[in-house]
C-alpha positions in Angstrom: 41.5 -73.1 -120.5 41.1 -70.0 -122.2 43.9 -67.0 -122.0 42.0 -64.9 -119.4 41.7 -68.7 -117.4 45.0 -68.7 -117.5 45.8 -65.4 -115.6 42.9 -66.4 -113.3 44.8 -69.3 -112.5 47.9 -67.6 -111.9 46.1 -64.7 -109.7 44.5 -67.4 -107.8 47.7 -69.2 -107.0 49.4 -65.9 -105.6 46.8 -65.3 -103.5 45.7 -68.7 -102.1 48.6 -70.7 -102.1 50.1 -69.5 -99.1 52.9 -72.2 -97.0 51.9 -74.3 -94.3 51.4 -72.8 -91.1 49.8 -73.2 -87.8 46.0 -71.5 -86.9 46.1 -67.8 -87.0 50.1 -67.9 -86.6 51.6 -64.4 -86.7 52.8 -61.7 -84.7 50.7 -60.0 -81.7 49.6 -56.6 -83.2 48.3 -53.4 -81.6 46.4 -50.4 -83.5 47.9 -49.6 -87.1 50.3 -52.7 -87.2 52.4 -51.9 -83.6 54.3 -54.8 -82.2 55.8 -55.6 -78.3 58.6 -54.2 -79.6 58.4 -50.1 -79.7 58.6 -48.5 -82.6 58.2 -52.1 -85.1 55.5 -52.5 -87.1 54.0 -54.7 -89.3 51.8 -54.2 -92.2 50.6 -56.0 -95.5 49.5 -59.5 -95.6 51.5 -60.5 -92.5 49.5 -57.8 -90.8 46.4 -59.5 -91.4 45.4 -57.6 -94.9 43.1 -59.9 -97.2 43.8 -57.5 -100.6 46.2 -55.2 -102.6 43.9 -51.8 -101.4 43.8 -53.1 -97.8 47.0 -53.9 -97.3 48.7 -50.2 -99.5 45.4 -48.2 -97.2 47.2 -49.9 -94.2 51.2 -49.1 -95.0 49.5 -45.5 -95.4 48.1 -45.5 -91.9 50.6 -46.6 -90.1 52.9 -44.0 -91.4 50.7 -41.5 -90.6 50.9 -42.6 -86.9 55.0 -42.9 -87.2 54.7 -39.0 -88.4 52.0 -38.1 -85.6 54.5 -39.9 -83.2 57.8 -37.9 -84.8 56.8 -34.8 -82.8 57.5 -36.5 -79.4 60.8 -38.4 -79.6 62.0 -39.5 -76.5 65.8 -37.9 -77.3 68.5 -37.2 -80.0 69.2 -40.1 -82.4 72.9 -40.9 -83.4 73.6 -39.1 -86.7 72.7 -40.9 -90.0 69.5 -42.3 -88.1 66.7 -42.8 -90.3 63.3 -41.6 -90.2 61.7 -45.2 -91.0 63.4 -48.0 -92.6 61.1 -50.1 -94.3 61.6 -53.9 -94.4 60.1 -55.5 -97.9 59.9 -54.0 -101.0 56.3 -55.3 -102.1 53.5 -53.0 -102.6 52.7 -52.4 -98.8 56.7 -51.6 -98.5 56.6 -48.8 -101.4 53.3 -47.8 -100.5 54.3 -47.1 -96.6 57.6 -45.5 -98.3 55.4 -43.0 -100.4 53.7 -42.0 -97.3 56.9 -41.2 -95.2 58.3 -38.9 -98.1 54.5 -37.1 -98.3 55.3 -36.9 -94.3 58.5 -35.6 -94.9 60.3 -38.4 -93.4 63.3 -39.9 -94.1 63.2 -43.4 -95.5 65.2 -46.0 -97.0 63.9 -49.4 -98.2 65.4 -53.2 -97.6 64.4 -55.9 -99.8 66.3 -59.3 -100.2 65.2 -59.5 -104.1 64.8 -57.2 -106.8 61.4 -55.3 -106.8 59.4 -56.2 -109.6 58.7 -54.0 -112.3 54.7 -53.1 -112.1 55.9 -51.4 -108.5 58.6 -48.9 -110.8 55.7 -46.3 -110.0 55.6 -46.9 -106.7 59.5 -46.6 -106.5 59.1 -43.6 -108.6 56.9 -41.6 -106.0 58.7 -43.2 -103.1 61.6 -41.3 -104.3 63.7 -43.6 -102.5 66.7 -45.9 -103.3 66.0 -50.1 -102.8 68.9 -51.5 -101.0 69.3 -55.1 -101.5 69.9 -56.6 -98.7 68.6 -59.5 -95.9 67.5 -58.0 -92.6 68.7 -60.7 -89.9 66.9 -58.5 -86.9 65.9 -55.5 -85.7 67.2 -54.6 -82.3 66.1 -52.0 -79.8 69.5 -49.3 -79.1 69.0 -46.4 -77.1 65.7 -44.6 -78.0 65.6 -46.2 -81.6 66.3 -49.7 -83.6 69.2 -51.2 -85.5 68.2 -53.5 -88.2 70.8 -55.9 -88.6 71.8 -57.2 -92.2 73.4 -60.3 -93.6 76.9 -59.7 -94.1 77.5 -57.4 -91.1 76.0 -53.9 -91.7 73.5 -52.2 -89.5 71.0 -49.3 -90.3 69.7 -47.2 -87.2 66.1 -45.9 -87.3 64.1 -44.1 -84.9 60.6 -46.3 -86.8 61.0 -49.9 -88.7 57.9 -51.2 -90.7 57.9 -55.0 -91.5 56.2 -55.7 -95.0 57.7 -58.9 -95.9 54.3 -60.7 -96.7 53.3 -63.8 -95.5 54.7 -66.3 -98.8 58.4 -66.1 -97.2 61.6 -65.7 -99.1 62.3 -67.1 -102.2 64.7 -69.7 -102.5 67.9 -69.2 -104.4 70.2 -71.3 -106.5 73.7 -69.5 -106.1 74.5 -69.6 -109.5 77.0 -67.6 -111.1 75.1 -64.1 -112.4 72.0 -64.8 -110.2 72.4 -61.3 -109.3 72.0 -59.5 -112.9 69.3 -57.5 -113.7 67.4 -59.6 -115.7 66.7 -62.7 -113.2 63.6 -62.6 -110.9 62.5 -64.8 -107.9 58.9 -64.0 -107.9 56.4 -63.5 -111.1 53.5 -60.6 -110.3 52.7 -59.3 -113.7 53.0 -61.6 -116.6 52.4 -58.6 -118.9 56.0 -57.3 -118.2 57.3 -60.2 -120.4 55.2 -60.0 -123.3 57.3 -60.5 -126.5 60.6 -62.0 -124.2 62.0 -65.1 -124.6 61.7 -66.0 -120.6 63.9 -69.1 -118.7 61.8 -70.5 -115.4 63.5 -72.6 -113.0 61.1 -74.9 -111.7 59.2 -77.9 -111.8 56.1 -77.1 -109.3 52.9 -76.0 -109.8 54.3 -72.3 -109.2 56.6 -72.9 -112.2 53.8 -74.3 -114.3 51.3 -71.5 -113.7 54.0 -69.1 -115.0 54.8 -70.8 -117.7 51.3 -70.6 -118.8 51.0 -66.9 -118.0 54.0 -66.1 -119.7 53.7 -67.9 -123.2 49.5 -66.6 -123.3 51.0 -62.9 -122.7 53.2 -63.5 -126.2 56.7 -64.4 -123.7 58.8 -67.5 -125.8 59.2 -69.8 -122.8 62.0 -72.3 -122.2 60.7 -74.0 -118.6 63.8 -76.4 -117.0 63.2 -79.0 -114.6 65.8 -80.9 -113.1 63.5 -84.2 -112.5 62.6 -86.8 -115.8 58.8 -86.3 -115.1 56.5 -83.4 -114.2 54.6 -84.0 -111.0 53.7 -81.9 -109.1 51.6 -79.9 -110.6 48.0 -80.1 -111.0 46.4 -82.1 -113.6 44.9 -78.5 -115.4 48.4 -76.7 -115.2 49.6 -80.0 -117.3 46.9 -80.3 -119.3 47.1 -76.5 -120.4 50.8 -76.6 -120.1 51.1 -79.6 -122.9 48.7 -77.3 -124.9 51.5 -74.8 -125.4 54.5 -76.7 -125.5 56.5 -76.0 -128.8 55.9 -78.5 -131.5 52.6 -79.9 -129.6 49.7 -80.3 -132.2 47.5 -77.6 -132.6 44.1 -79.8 -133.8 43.0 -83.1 -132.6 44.3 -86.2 -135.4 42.3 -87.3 -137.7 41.7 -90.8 -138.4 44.2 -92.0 -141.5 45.9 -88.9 -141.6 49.9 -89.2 -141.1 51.7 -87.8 -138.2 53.5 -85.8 -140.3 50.5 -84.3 -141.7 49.5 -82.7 -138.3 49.7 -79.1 -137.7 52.2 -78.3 -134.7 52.8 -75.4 -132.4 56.5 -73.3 -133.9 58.8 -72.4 -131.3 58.6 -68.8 -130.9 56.0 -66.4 -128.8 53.1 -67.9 -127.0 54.7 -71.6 -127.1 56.5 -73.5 -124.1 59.7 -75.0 -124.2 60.1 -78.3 -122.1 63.9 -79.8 -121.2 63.6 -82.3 -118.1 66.5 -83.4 -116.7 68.3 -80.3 -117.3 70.1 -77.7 -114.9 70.7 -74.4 -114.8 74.2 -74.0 -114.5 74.7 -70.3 -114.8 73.7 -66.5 -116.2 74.9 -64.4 -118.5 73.5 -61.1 -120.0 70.8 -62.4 -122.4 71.2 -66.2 -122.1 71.2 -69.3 -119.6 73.6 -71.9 -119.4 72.5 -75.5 -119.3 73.4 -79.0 -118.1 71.5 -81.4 -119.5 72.0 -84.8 -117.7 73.0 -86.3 -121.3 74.9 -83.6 -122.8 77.7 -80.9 -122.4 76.7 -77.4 -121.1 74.7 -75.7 -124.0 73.7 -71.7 -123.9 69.9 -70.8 -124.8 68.8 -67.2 -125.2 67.2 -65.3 -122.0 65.8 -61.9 -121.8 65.1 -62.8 -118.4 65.3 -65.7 -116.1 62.7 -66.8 -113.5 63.6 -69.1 -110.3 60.9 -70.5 -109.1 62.0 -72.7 -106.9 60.0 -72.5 -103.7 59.5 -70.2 -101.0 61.4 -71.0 -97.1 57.9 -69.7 -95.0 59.7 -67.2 -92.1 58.3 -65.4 -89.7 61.7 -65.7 -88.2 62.9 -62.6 -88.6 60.0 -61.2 -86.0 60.8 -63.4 -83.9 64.7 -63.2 -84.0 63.2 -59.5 -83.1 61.6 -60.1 -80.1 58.1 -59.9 -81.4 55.3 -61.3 -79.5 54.1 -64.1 -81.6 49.8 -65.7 -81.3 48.4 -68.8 -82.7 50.3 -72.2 -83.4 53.7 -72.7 -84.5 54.3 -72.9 -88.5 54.1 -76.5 -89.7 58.0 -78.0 -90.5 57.0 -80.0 -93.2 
């Protein structure tokens, strides 16, 4: 698989490789993303959109209609209401955020993960700061919403846009210093690596596909599974994956020539470091710490750290709202 196959790869995962989930399951939407709930709206992937332009053209729109609606409030809002909160800080989040501040509404973003960095312009002309946080629901109060958070705090808004994409939450380990800087749940950009030496959590095909990314963008990759054997990926992931691994040969053998004679990947940029049966006990600025199922805790060096370790498909928090839902129920498996 050449490089540019393997980005292919990893663009085709993101976009196809959404979870299990009933026929045309989702919530019941009016024009520009409305819900059954006034004033909720839903835009992005969950909304329906197929690609990056529709689903950014969408967020756009269904500002515009939040600003066209702005004029005609039904009454005074408590103080400290917001404009529009925006649930999800993908690119139809930021993008819907950048259209409140043109509006010259007042906006404040919830997502339960760092934003990755290719959205820092985005952020930039959102002009607005990312709170971290888990939105449990969004209730109606009088004349406007509450969006309830994990841990107890409420934000009131008169408008609330849902852009939490259709792939779900990432899953978390809670680790010690899973909350630094430097550690990721979801890989967009493999470019934003290039030259790091990268730790990914994971033994799936997600895991493997980043992996590849990483180490054919110039990223030294160290990829831990906790299982003794890779299996779930796909026969080309491994295939391509073995390719890069550190110390794998870099020509086919030769009949009579000595192992030792071979010519072998060096750990460093552009290879892939394997440990099975090894955990990832806990996060420190610039390194990981490891349990290996042989061996004490060891340290290995981290710019940044991925967990990849699956996605928990939700749709829950629409209907924990009240949203009319369509379609068949999510598959459980």
């Amino acid at each position: 698989m050449s490089r540019a196959g393997g980005w292919t790869g990893w663009v085709r995962h993101l976009s196809a490789r959404w979870p299990a989930r009933g026929a045309a399951y989702g919530p019941r939407l009016g024009p520009r993303g409305s819900t059954s709930v006034p004033g909720l709206f839903v835009v992005g992937s969950l909304a329906g959109a197929e690609s990056f332009q529709e689903a950014v053209e969408g967020a756009a729109s269904t500002v515009q209609r939040i600003h066209c609606e702005a004029a005609v409030r039904p009454g005074p809002t408590p103080a400290g209401t917001r404009d529009l909160v925006v649930v999800g800080g993908g690119a139809a989040g930021f993008r819907a955020a950048v259209a409140a501040r043109a509006a010259h509404l007042s906006c404040e973003v919830i997502e339960a993960h760092k934003p990755v960095a290719h959205l820092d312009d985005f952020r930039a002309q959102a002009g607005e700061t990312v709170r971290i946080a888990r939105a449990e629901r969004i209730e109606q109060a009088e004349g406007h919403l509450r969006v309830r958070l994990a841990g107890g705090d409420a934000l009131e808004a008169w408008r609330v846009v849902v852009a939490t994409g259709r792939g779900g939450c990432p899953r978390r380990l809670d680790l010690p210093g899973e909350e630094l800087d430097h550690v990721f749940h979801r890989l967009h950009d493999p470019a934003d690596f290039a030259g790091r030496r990268v730790a990914i959590v994971g033994g799936g095909q997600c895991s493997a596909l980043a992996a590849i990314a990483l180490a054919e963008r110039g990223a030294e990759v160290t990829l831990l599974y906790r299982g003794a054997v890779l299996t779930r990926p796909r026969f080309r992931a491994l295939s391509r994956l073995s390719e890069l691994l550190a110390g794998a040969p870099t020509e086919p053998f030769r009949r009579g020539q000595p192992r030792s004679a071979v010519p072998r990947r060096t750990p460093g940029p552009g290879t892939v470091s394997l440990r099975l049966m090894t955990r990832l006990l806990g996060i420190r600025p610039r390194e990981a710490v490891l349990g290996p199922a042989d061996g004490p805790p060891e340290t290995v060096a981290a710019d940044a750290v991925l967990v990849l370790v699956g996605r928990d498909p939700d749709d829950s928090l629409l209907e924990r709202s009240g949203v009319e839902m369509r379609g068949g129920r999510p598959s459980t498996r």
